[in-house]
C-alpha positions in Angstrom: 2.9 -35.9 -7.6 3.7 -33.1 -5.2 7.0 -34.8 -4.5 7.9 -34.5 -8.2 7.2 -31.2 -8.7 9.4 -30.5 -5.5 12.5 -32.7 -7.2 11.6 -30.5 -11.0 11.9 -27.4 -8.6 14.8 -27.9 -7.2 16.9 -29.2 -10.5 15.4 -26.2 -12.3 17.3 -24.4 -9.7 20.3 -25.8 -9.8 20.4 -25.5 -13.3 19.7 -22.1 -13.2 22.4 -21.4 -10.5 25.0 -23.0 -12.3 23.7 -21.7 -15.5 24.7 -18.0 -14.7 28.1 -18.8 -13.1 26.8 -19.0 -9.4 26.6 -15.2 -9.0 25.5 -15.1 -5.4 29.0 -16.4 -4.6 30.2 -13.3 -5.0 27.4 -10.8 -3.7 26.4 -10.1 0.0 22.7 -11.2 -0.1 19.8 -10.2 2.2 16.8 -12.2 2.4 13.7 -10.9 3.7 10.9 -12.8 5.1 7.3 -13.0 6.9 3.8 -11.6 6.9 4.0 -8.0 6.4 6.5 -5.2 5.3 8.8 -7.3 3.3 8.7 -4.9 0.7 8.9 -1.7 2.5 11.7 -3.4 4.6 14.0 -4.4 2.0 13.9 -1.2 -0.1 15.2 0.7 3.2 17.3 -2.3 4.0 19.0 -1.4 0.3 19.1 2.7 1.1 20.8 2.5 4.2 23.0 0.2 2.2 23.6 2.4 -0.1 23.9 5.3 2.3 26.8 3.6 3.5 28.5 3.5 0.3 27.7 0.5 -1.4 26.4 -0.6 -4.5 23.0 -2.3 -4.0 20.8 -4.1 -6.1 16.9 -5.4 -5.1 14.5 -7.9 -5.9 11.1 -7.4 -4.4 7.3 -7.5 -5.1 7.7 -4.0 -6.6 10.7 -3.1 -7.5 13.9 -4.5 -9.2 17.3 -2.7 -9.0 20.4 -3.5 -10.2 23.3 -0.4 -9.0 21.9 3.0 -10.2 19.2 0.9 -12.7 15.8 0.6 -11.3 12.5 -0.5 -12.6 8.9 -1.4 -11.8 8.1 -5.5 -11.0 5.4 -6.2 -13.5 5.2 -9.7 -13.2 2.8 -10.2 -10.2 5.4 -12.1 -8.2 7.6 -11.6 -5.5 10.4 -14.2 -6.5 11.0 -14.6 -9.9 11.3 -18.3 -11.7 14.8 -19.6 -10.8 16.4 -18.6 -14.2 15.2 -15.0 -13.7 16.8 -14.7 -10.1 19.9 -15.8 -10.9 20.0 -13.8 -14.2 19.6 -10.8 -12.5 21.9 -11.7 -9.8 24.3 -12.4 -12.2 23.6 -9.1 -13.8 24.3 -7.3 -9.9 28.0 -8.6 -10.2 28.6 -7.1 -13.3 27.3 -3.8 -12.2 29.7 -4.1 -9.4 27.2 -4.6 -6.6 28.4 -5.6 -3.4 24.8 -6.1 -1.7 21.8 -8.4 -3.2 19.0 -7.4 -1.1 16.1 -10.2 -2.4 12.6 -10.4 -0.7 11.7 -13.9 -0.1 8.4 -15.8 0.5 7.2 -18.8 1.6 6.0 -19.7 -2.1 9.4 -18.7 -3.4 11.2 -21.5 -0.9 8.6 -24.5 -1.4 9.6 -24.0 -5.0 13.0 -23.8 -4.5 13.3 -20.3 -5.8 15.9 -19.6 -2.3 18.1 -22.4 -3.8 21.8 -20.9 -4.9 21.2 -17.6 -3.0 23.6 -18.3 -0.4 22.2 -15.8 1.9 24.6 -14.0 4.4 22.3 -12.1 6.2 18.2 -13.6 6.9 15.3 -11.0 8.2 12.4 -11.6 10.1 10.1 -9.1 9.7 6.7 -10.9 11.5 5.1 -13.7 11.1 0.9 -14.1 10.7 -1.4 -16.9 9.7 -1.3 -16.1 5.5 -0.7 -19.0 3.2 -0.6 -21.5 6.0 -2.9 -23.6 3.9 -0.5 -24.1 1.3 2.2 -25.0 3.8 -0.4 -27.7 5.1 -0.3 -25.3 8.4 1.3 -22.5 10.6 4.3 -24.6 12.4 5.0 -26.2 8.8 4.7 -22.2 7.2 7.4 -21.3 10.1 9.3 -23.8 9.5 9.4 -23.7 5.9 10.3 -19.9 6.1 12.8 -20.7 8.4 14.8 -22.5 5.9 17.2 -19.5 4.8 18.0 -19.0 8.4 18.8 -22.6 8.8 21.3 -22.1 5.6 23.5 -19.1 7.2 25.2 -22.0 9.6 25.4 -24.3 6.4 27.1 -22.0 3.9 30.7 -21.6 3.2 31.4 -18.1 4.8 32.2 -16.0 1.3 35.1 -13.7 1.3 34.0 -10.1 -0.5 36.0 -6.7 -1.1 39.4 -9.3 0.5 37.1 -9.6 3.8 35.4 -12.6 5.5 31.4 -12.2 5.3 29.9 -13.0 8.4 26.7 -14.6 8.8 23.7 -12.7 10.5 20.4 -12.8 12.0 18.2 -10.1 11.8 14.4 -10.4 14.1 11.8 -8.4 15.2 11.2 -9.5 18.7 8.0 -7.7 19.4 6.5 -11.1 17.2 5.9 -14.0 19.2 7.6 -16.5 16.5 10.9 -14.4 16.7 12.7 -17.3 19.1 12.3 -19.9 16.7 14.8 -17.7 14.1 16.6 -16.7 16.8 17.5 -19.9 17.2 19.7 -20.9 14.6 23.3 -20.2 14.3 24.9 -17.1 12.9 28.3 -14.9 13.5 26.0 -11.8 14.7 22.5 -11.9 15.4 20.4 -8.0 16.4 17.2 -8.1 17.5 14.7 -5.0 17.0 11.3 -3.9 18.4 9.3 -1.0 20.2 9.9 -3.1 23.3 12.9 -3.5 25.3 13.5 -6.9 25.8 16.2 -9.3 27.7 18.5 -11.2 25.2 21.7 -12.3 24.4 21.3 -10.4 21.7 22.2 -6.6 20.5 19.2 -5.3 20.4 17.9 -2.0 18.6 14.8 -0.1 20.2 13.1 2.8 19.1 11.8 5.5 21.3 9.5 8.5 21.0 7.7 7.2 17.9 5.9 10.2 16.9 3.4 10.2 13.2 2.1 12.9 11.3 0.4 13.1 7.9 3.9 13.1 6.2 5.6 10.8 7.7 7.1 9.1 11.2 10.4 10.0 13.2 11.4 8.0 16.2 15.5 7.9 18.2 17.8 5.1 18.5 20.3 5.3 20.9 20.1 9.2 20.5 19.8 9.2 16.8 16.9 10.7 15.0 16.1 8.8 12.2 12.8 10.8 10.1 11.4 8.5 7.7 9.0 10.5 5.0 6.9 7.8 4.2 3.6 7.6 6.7 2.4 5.0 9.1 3.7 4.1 12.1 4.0 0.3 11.8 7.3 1.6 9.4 9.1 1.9 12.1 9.2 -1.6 12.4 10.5 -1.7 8.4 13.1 1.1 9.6 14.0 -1.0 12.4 14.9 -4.1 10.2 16.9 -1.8 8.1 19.0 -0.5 10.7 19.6 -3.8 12.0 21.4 -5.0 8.8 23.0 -1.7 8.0 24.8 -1.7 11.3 25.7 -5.4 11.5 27.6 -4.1 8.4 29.4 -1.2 10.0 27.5 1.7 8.9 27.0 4.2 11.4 23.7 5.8 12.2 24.1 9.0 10.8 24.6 7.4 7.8 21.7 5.2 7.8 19.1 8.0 9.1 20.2 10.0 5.7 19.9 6.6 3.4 16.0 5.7 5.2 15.3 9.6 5.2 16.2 9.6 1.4 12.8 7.2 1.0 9.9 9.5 0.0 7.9 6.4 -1.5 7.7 2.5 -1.3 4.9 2.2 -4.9 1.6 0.6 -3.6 2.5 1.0 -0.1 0.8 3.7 1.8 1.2 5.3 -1.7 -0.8 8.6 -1.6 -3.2 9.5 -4.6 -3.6 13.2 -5.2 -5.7 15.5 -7.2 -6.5 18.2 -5.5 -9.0 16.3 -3.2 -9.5 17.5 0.5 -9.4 14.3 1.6 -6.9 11.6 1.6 -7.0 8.7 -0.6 -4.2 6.1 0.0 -3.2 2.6 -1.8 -1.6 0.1 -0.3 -1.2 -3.7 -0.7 -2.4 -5.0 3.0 -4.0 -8.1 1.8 -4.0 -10.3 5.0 -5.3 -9.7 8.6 -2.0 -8.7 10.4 -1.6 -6.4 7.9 -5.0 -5.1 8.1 -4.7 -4.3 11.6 -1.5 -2.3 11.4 -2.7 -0.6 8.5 -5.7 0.6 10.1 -4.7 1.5 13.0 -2.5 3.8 11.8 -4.4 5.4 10.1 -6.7 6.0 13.0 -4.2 7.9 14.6 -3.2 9.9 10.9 -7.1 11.0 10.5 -8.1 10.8 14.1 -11.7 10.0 15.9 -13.7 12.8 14.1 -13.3 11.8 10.6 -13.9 8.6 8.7 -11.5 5.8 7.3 -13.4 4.2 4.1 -11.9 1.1 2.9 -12.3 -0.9 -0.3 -10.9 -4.3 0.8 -11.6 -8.0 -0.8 -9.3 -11.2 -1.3 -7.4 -12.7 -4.2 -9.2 -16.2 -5.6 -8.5 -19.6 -7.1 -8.5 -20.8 -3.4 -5.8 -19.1 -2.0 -6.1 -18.3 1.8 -10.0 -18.7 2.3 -10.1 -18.7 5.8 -8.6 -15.4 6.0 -11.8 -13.7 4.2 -14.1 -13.7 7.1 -11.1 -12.4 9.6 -10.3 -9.8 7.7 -13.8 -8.7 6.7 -14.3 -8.2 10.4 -10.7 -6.3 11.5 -11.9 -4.0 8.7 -15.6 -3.3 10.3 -14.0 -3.2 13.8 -10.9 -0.6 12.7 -12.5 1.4 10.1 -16.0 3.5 9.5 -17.2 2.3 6.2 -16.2 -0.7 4.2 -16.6 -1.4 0.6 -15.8 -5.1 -0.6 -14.9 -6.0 -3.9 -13.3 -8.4 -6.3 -9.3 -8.7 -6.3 -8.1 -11.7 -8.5 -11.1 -14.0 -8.6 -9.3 -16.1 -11.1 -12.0 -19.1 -11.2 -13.6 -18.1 -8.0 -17.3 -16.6 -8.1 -16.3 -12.8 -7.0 -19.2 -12.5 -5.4 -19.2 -15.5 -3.1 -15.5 -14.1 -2.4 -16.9 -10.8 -1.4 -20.1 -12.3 0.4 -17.5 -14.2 2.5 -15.5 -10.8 3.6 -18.9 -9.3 4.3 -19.7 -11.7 6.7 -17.1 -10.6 8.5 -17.9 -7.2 8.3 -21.6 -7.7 9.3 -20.5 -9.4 12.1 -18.6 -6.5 13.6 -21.8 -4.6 13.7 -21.2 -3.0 9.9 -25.0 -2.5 8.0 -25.6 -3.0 4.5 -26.4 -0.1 2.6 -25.4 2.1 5.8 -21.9 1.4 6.2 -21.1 -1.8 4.2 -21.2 -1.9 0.6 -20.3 -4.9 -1.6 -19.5 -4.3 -5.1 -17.7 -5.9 -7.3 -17.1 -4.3 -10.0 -13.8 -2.7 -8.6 -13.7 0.3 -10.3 -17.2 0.7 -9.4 -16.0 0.2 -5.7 -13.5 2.8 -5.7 -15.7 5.2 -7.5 -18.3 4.5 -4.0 -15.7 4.9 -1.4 -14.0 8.2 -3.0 -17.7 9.6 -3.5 -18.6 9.1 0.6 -15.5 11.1 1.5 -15.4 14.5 3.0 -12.8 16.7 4.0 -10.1 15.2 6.1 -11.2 11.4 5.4 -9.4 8.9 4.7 -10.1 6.5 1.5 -7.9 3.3 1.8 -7.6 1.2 -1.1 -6.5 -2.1 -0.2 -4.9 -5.7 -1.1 -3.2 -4.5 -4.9 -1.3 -2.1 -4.0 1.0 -1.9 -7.8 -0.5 -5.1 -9.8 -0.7 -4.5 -12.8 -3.6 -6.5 -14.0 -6.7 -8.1 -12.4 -7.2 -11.7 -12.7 -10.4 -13.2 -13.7 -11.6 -16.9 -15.3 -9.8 -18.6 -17.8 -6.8 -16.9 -17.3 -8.0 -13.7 -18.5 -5.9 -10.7 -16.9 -6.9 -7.0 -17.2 -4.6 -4.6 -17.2 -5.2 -2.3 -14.2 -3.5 0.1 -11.7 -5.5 1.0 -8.6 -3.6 4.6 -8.5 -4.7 5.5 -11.7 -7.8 4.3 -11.9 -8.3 6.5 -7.9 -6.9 9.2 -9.6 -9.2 8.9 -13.1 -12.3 9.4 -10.5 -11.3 12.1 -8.8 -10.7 14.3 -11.3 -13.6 13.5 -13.1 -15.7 14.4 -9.8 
């Protein structure tokens, strides 16, 4: 049965591709992949794109863009059915785009979604343990994801704008896994990290990293590049962006303007603000490398005096369970007071999802009805962790970041928007 629905996916792709006139044939495309920052990534991957002159479009978890036309992803999926990809796509080349920057997951390529993109350029952001279970395991989830980088050696090297594309390899080498992309052949390939590192590789490395409450600045080879979005683990998205940019011939001034132009990547690190003397933040961290990074950084935005309060919980209908108990636990280790709460349940009993997270927690040394709360009713939640906060805390809202609805049994979906509803309780405080 599985094999069937792996031969339906990939004729729906074809169809699809040849449907729309095979549009990526005549784009530059960027694909995007691993754990964390995908989003964040490809949104300053298509700025300093775009710095450099270029008409850009986007396909990511939050956002679609097609030239100057942007607009919100409601849909609750990072890759659209085949059709929709290569509709838009097709859509890019009318506008005159020269760039198709497209974030990829590992659901997108088991179902074929990657097929007829004819990616030119392949990012590796990182690379943790989430949706292993549906790949029947990590080394088959690398692998899997590694597909699109196996393609660039495959793929008839397009000619664009009268010049030859080449192919190129984009990794974060600070990740353990970033060998195994490494690995496969390409025309350029740049590596990027906070480390220095040996390779036969260019590599790009950013130095005095420094974070404040509005954003993070760091220097490349005597560039300073100011990114106004907050978080230190950016830099790593920054990184990935100025990997690609310059494998295309853009020069660093031009890329610190197109990155600086960023004020806001929706759902991600997105600030909620009503006149509060604290900080309450949204962001979409939904897995446990994520989690770290996230709080961690915001440990060093709040410091050691004041509290980080987090509303965390994890989607249902099976996905990921043995991430619940792991990330339950980063969250009572990094952060003062946690609140767990329903996500998606879909079929799932959201309490027994919840229970599961608060294991975690508990076993980090977090106390029920001291410093660990489970509730959830998610509004409810929020409504807790916004009324423990004093001035200068932090109240982190995790693992939605922009979805648009909540999913519950019988494929019931409420509509629902973590920003608003944050926003909805503070000024009714």
């Amino acid at each position: 049965m599985f094999f069937v629905k792996k031969i339906v996916h990939l004729l729906l792709a074809w169809s699809a591709y040849w449907r729309y006139g095979r549009p990526a044939r005549k784009l530059i495309v960027v694909g995007v992949t691993g754990t964390k920052g995908k989003t964040t990534a490809s949104r300053l991957i298509a700025s300093a794109l775009e710095a450099g002159g270029n008409k850009v479009g986007l396909l990511s978890t939050v956002e679609f863009q097609v030239g100057a036309r942007r607009w919100l992803n409601d849909k609750k999926m990072t890759m659209l059915g085949r059709g929709q990809i290569q509709s838009l796509l097709r859509d890019m080349v009318r506008a005159g785009c020269t760039y198709a920057v497209v974030e990829t997951s590992s659901e997108g390529i088991l179902q074929w979604r990657h097929y007829g993109l004819l990616y030119d350029i392949c990012v590796f952001t990182n690379l943790g343990t989430e949706h292993q279970e549906r790949h029947g395991g990590f080394e088959n989830l690398r692998r899997d994801k590694g597909k699109i980088f196996a393609q660039l050696a495959n793929t008839k090297r397009k000619i664009i704008n009268g010049k030859k594309v080449d192919s190129v390899i984009v990794a974060n080498t600070d990740d353990q896994n970033a060998d195994f992309y490494l690995q496969f052949g390409a025309d350029k390939k740049v590596a990027f990290g906070l480390q220095s590192r040996q390779r036969d590789v260019d590599t790009i490395v950013a130095k005095n990293v420094a974070s404040t409450d509005s954003g993070v600045s760091f220097e490349v080879q005597g560039t300073q590049f100011n990114l106004h979005i907050i978080g230190e683990f950016n830099v790593y998205n920054a990184l990935a962006a100025i990997g690609v940019a310059q494998s295309q011939g853009i020069s660093y001034s031009a890329i610190a303007s197109g990155l600086a132009s960023v004020s806001l990547v929706e759902g991600r690190m997105e600030e909620v603000r009503a006149g509060q003397d604290f900080k309450v933040i949204v962001d979409y961290a939904h897995e446990p490398l994520s989690f770290t990074e996230l709080f961690k950084s915001l440990r060093q935005l709040v410091g050691a005096n004041k509290k980080i309060i987090a509303v965390i919980g994890s989607d249902g209908g099976g996905r990921d369970v043995g991430k619940r108990e792991k990330m339950g636990e980063i969250a009572g280790l990094l952060t003062d007071r946690v609140v767990v709460t329903d996500v998606n349940c879909y079929e799932e009993d959201p309490l027994r999802i919840a229970e599961m997270l608060a294991v975690g927690a508990r076993k980090s040394g977090k106390k029920d009805g001291e410093n660990l709360f489970v509730e959830v009713d998610r509004r409810a939640a929020i409504a807790k962790a916004i009324l423990m906060a004093e001035a200068g805390d932090v109240v982190v809202i995790t693992a939605k970041g922009t979805e648009p609805y909540i999913a519950v049994a019988g494929g019931k979906k409420i509509p629902w928007d973590d920003r608003l509803v944050a926003k909805e309780i503070l000024l009714s405080k």
